[in-house]
N, C-alpha and C positions, 0 to 999 in steps of 0.2 A: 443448396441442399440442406439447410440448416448449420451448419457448420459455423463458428465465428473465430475474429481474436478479439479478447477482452484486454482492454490495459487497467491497469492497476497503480494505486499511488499509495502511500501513506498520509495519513494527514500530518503526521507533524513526522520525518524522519528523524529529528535528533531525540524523539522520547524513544526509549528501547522499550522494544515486541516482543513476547514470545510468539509470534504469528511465522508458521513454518518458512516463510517467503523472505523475512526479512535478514538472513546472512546472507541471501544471492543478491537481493535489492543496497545491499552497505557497498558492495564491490562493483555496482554499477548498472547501468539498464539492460535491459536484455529478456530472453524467454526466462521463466519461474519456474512454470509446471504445464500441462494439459491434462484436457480431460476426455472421459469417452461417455457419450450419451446412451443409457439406459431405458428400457421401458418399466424396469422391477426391482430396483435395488434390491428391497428383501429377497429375490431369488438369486441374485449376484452375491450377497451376501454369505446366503448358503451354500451357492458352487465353490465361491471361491475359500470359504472357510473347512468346508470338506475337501479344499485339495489342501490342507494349512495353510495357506497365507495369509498372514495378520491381517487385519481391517481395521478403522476406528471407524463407529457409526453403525448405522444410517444415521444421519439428523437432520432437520427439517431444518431450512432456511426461504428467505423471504427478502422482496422488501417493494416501492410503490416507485413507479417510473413517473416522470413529470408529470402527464395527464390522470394522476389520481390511481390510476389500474395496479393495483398487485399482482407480482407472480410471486409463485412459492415452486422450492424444489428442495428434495433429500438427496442427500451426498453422502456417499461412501466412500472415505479414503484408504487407498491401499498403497500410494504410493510416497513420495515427500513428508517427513512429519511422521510418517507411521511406518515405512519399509526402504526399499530400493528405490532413488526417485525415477529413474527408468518407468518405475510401473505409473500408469494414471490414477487422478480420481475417477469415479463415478459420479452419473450426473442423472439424475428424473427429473424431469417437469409435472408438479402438481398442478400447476394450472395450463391454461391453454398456453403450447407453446409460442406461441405469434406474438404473445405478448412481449414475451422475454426476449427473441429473437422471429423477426418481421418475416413474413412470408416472403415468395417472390425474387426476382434476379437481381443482387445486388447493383445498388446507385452506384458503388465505387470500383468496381471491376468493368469498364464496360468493354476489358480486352477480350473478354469469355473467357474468363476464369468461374467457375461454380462451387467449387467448393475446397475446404482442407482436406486434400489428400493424400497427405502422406508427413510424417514426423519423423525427424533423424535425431537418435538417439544416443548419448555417448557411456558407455561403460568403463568398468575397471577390470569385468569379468561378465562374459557373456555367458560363460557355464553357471557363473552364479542364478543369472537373471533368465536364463531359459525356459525353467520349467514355470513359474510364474506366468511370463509370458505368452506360451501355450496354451493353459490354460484357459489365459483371456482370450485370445484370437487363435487358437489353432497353432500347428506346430508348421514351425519357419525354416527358410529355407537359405544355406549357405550363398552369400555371394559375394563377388569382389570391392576387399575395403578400397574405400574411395578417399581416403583423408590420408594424410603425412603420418606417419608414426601408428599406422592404425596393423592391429596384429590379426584380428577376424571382423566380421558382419555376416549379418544375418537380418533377411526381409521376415516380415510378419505380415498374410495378406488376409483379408477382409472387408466383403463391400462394395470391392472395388477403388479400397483403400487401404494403405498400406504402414507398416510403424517398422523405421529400419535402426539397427541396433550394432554401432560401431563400436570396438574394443580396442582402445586406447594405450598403451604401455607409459605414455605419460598422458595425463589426463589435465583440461588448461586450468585456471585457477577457481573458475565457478564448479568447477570437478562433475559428477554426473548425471546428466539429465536431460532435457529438450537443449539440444543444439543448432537446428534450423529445421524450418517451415516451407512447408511445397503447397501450392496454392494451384488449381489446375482443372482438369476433369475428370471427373472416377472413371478407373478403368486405362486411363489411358496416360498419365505421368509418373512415370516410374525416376527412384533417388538419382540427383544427379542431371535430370533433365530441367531445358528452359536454363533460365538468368537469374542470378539473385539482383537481387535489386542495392541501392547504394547503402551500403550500414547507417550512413548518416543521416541518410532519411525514417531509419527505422528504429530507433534508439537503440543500436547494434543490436538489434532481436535479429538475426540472418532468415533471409524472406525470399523465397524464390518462387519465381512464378513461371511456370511449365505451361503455357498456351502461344 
């Protein structure tokens, strides 16, 4: 469905970043952030800035995949780096997006898995992050925490996808943000469902596949 996951490295991690990723990446591998795919940043821009919530951007990035082809995309971030990492960034494709990610049923799923559908999210205060929340995706719906030590949750749906939002009273030491990935069919893997797959094979990113 267009959906991916991106890895990410530094080139040299002993020079010190100020690149918003690199105090999760000092404490080890794992998810950073995610994002949510836009058609108009500049109109995201302006919803979300008339509800208040900070933004930094839009700003135009880019760069040429092996065979020569550029893609370019602006990005607005509202989440990691600029607010609650709970929230995403934004994401437009100025170029064709096929370039950037490939049409078609992925080569590496051929269990029928189709897309990311769903994001578990870890908090320190779900009342904090709620109204943010809503605003992106519509207003969410109470349901049973699923984790050790966990005080509330709340689903967020859209799509046919969904972003679930656990409140932690101790939260672990990467503290709040993407805590595990549901991989699946829209519509039809809800938090919780399917196997996570081995951490060791995923450089502990937690990765569950719902098919």
């Amino acid at each position: 469905d267009g959906s991916y996951i991106e890895i990410f490295s530094f080139r040299d991690p002993s020079r010190p970043t100020e690149h918003r990723w690199a105090p999760l990446l000092r404490s080890g591998d794992g998810w950073v952030d995610y994002s949510v795919h836009v058609n108009d940043v500049a109109a995201e821009h302006a919803r979300l800035s008339a509800a208040g919530i900070a933004t930094s951007g839009p700003r135009a990035g880019g760069r040429a995949i092996a065979d020569g082809r550029r893609w370019g995309v602006n990005v607005l971030m509202a989440g990691r780096g600029v607010g609650s990492p709970v929230l995403p960034f934004l994401i437009q494709d100025t170029e064709a997006r096929n370039i950037r990610v490939p049409d078609g049923p992925s080569a590496i799923q051929p269990n029928g898995a189709t897309a990311v559908v769903g994001v578990t999210l870890l908090a320190a205060s779900l009342a904090a992050v709620d109204p943010a929340l809503a605003v992106l995706y519509g207003a969410g719906a109470d349901i049973r925490p699923r984790l050790d030590g966990a005080r509330a949750a709340r689903r967020y749906d859209f799509a046919g996808r969904w972003v679930e939002v656990i409140e932690l009273a101790r939260l672990p030491p990467r503290g709040e943000g993407v805590h595990e990935v549901t991989v699946g069919r829209p519509g039809q893997a809800m938090p919780g469902d399917g196997a996570l797959l081995e951490p060791a094979n995923t450089s502990d990113a937690l990765l569950r596949r719902a098919i």
